[in-house]
MDTraj code that builds the backbone (N, CA, C; nanometers):
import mdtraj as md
import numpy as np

residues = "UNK UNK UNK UNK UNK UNK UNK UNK UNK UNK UNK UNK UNK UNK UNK UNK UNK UNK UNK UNK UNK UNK UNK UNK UNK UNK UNK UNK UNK UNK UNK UNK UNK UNK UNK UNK UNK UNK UNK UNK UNK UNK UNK UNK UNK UNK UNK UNK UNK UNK UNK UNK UNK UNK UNK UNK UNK UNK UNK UNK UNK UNK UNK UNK UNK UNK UNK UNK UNK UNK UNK UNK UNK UNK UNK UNK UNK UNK UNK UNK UNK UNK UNK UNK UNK UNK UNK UNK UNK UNK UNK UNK UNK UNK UNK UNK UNK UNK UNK UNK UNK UNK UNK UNK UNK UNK UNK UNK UNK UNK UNK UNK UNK".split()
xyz = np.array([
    [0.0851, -0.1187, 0.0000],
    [0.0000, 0.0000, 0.0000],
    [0.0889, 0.1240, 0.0000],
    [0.0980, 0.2112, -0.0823],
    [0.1437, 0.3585, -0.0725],
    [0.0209, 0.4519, -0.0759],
    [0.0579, 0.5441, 0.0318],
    [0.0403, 0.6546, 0.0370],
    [0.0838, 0.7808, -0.0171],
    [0.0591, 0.8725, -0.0656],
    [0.0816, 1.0239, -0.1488],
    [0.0635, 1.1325, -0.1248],
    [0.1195, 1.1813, -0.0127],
    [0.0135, 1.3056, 0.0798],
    [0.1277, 1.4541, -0.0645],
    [0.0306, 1.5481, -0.0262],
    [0.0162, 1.6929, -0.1142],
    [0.0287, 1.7529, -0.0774],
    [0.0444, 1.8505, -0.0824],
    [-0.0718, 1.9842, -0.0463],
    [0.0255, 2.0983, 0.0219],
    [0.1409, 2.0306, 0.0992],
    [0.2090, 2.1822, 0.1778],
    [0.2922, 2.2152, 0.0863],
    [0.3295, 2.3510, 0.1967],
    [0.4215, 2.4644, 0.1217],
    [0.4466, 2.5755, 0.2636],
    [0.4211, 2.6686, 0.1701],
    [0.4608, 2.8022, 0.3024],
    [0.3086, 2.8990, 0.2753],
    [0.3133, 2.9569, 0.3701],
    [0.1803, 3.0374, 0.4159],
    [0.1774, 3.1140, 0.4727],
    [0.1247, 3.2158, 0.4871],
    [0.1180, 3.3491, 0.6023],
    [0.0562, 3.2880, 0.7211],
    [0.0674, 3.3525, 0.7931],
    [-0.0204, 3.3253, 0.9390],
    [-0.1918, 3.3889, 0.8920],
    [-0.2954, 3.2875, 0.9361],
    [-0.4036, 3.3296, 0.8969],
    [-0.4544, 3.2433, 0.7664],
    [-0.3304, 3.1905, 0.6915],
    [-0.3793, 3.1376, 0.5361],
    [-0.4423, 2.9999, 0.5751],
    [-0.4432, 2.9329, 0.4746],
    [-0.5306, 2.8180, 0.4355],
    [-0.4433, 2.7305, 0.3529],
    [-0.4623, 2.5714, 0.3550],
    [-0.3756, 2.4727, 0.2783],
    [-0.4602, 2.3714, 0.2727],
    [-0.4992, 2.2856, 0.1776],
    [-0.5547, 2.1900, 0.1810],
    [-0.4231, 2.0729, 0.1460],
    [-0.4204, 1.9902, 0.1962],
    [-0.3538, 1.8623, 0.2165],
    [-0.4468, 1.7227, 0.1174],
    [-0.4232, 1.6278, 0.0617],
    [-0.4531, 1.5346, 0.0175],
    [-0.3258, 1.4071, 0.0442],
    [-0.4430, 1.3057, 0.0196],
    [-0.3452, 1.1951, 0.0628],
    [-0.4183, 1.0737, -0.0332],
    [-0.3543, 1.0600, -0.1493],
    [-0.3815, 0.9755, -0.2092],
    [-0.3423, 0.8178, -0.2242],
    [-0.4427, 0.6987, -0.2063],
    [-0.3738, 0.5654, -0.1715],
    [-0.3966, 0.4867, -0.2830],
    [-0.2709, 0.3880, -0.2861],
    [-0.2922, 0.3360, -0.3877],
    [-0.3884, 0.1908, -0.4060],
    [-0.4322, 0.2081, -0.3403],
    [-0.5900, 0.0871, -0.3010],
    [-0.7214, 0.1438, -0.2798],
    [-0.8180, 0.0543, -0.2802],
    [-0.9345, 0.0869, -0.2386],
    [-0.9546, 0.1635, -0.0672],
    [-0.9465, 0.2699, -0.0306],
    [-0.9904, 0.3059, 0.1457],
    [-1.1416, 0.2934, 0.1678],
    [-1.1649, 0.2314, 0.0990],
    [-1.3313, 0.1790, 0.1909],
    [-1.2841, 0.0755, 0.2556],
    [-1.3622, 0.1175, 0.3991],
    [-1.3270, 0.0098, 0.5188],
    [-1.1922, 0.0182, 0.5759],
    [-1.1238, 0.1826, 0.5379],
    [-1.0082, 0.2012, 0.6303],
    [-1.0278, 0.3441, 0.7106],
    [-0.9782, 0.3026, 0.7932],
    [-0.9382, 0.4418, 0.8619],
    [-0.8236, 0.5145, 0.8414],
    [-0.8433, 0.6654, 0.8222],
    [-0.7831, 0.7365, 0.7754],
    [-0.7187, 0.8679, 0.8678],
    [-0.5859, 0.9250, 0.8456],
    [-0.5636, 1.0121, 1.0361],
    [-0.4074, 1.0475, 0.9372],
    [-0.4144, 1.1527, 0.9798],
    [-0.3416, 1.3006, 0.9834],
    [-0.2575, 1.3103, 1.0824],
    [-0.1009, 1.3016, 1.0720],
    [-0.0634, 1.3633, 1.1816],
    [0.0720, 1.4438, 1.1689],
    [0.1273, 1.4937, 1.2719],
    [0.2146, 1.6045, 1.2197],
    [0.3501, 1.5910, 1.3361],
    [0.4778, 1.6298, 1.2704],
    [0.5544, 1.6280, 1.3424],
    [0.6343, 1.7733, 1.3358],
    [0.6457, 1.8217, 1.4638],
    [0.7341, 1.9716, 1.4217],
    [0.8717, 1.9380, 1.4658],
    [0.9485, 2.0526, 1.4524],
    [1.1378, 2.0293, 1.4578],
    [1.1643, 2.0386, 1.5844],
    [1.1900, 1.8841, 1.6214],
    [1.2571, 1.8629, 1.7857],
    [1.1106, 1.8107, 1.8551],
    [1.0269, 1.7995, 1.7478],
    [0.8469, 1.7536, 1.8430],
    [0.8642, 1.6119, 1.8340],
    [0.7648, 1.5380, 1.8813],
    [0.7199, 1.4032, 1.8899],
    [0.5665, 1.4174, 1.7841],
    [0.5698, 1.2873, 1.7313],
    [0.4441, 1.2942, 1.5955],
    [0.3449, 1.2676, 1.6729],
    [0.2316, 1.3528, 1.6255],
    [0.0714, 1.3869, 1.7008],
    [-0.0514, 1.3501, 1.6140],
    [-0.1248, 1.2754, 1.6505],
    [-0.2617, 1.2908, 1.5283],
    [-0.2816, 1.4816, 1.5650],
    [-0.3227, 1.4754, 1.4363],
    [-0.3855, 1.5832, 1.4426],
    [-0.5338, 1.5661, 1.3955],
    [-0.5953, 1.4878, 1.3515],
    [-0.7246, 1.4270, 1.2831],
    [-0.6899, 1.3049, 1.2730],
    [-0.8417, 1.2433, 1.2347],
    [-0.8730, 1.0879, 1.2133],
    [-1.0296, 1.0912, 1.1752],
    [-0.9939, 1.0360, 1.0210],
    [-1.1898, 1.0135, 1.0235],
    [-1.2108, 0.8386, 0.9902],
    [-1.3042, 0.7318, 1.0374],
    [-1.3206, 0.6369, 1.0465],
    [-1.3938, 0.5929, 0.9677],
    [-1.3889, 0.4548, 0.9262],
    [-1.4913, 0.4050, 0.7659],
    [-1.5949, 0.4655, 0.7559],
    [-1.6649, 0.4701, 0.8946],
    [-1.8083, 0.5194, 0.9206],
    [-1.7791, 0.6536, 0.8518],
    [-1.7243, 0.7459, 0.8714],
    [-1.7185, 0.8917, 0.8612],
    [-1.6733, 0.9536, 0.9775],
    [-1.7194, 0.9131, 1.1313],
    [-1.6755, 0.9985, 1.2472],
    [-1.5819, 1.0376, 1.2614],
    [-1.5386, 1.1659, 1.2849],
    [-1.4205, 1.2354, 1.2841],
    [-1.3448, 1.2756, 1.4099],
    [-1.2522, 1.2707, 1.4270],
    [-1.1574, 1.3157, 1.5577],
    [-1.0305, 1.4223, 1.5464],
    [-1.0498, 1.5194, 1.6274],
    [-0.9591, 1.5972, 1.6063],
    [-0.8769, 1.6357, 1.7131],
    [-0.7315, 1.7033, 1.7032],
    [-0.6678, 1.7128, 1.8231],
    [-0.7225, 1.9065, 1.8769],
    [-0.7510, 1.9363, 2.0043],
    [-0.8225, 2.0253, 2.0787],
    [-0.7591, 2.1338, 1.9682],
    [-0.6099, 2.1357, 1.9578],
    [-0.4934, 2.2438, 1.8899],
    [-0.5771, 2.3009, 1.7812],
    [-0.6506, 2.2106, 1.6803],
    [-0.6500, 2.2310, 1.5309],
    [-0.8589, 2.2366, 1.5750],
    [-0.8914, 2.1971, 1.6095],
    [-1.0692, 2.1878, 1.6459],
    [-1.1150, 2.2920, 1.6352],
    [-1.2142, 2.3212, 1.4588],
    [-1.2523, 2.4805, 1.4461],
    [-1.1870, 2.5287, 1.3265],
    [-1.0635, 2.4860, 1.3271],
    [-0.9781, 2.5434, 1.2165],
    [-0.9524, 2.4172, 1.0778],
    [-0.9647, 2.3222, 1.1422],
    [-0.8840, 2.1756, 1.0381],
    [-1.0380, 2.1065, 0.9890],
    [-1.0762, 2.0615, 0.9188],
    [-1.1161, 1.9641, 0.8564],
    [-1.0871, 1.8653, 0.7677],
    [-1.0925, 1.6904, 0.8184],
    [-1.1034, 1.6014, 0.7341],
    [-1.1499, 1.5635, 0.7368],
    [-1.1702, 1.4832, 0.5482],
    [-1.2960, 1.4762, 0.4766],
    [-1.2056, 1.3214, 0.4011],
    [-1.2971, 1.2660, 0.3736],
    [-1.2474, 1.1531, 0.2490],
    [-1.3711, 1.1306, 0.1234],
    [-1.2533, 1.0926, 0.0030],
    [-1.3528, 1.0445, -0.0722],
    [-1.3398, 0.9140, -0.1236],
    [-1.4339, 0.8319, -0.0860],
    [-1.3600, 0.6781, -0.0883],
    [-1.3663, 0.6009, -0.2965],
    [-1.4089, 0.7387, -0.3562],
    [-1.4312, 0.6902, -0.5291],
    [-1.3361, 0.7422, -0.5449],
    [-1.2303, 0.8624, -0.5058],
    [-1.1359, 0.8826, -0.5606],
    [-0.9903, 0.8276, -0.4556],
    [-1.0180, 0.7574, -0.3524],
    [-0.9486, 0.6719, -0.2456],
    [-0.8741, 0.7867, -0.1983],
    [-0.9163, 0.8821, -0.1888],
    [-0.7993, 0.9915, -0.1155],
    [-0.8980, 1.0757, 0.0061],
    [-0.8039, 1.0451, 0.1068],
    [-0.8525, 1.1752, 0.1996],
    [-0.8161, 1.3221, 0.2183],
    [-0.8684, 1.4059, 0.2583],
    [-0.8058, 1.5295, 0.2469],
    [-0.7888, 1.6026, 0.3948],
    [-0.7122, 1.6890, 0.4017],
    [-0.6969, 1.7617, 0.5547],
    [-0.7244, 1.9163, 0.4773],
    [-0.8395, 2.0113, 0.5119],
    [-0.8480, 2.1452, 0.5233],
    [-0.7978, 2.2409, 0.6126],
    [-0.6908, 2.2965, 0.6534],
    [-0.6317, 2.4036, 0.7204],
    [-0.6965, 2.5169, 0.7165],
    [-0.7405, 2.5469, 0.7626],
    [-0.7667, 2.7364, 0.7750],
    [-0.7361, 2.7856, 0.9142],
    [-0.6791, 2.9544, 0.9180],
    [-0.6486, 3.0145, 1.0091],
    [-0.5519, 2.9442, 1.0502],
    [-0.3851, 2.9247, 0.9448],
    [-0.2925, 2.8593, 1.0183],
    [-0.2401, 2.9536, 1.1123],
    [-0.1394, 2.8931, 1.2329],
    [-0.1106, 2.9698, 1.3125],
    [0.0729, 2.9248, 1.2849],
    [0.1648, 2.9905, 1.3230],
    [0.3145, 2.9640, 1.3401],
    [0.3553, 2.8339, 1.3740],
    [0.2490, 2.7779, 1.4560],
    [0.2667, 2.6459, 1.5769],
    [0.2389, 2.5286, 1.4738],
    [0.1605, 2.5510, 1.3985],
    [0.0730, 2.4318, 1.2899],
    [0.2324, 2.3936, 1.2110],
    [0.3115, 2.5227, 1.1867],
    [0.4655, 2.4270, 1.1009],
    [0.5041, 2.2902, 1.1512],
    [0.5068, 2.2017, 1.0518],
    [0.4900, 2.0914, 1.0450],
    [0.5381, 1.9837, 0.9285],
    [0.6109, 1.8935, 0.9600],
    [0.5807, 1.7743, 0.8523],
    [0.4401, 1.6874, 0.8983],
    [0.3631, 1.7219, 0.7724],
    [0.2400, 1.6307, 0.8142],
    [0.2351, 1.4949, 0.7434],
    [0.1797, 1.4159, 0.8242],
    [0.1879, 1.2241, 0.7508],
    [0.0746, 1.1828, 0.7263],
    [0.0342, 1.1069, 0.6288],
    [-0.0935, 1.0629, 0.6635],
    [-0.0859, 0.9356, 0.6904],
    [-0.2130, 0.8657, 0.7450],
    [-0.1874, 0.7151, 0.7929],
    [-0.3215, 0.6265, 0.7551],
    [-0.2746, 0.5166, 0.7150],
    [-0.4264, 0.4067, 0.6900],
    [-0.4139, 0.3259, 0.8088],
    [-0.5372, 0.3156, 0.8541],
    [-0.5137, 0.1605, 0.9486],
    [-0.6529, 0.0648, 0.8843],
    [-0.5834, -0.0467, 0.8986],
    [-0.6927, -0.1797, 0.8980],
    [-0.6671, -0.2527, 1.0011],
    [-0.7172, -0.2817, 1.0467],
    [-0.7556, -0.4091, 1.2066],
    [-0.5887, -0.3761, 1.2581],
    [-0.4845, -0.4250, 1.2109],
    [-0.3659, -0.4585, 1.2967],
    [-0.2637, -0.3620, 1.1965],
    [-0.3086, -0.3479, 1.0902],
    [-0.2057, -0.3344, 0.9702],
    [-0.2104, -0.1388, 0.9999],
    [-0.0870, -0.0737, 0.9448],
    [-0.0886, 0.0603, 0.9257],
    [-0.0201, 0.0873, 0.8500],
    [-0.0599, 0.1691, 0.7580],
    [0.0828, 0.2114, 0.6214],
    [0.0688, 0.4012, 0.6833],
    [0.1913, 0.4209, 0.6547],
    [0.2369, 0.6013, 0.6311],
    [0.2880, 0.6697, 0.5203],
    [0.2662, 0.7909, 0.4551],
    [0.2686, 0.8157, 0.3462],
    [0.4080, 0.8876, 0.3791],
    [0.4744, 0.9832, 0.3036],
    [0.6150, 1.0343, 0.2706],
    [0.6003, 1.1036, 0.3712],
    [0.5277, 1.2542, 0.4031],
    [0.4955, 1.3231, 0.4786],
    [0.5136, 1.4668, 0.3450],
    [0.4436, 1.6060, 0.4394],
    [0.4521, 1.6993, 0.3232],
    [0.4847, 1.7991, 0.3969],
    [0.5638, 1.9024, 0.3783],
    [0.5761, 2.0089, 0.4751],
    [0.5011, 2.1539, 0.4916],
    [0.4354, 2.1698, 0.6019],
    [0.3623, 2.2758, 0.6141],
    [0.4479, 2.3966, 0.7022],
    [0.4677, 2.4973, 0.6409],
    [0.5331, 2.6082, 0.7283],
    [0.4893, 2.7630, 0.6964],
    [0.4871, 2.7952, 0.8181],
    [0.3677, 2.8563, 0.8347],
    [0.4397, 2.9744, 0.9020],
    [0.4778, 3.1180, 0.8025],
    [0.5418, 3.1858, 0.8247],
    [0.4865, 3.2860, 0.7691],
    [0.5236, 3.4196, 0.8346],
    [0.5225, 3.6204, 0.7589],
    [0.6625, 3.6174, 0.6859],
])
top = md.Topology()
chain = top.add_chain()
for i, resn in enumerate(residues, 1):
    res = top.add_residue(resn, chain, resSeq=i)
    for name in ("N", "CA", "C"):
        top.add_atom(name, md.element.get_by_symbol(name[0]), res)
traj = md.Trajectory(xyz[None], top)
């Protein structure tokens, strides 16, 4: 299984980034989760949405982040708005099935004036 995450770059404080994470399998019936590592941090979900759809987010990003999947085009997406300095980040995305987990490259979000 590979993963293909997108989407970063650099941004003002305040901007917006949408993230994608494209797999190379079917993600119906996987769970899907976002997470981010900053320089000298430990890696954090930052989101998770589940086959069902239910979504989980970390308190940090709640308000500002949305993820969404689309299971016909097998990719999930992460919506950023109102980044803040703190959000700089390599973000990963992750599949899980029952025991199994794949991680994609990661993409870098930095989030600077």
């Amino acid at each position: 299984v590979q993963l293909q995450a997108s989407g970063g770059g650099l941004v003002q404080p305040g901007g917006s980034l949408r993230l994608s994470c494209a797999a190379s399998i079917s993600i119906i019936g996987i769970d899907m989760g976002w997470y981010r590592q900053a320089p000298g941090g430990q890696r954090e979900l930052v989101a998770s949405i589940i086959r069902g759809g239910s979504t989980n987010y970390a308190d940090s990003v709640k308000g500002r982040f949305t993820i969404s999947r689309d299971n016909a085009k097998n990719t999930a997406y992460l919506q950023m708005n109102s980044l803040k300095p703190e959000d700089t980040a390599v973000y990963y995305c992750n599949a899980k099935l029952d025991s199994w987990s794949w991680w994609g490259q990661g993409t870098l979000v930095t989030v600077s004036s």
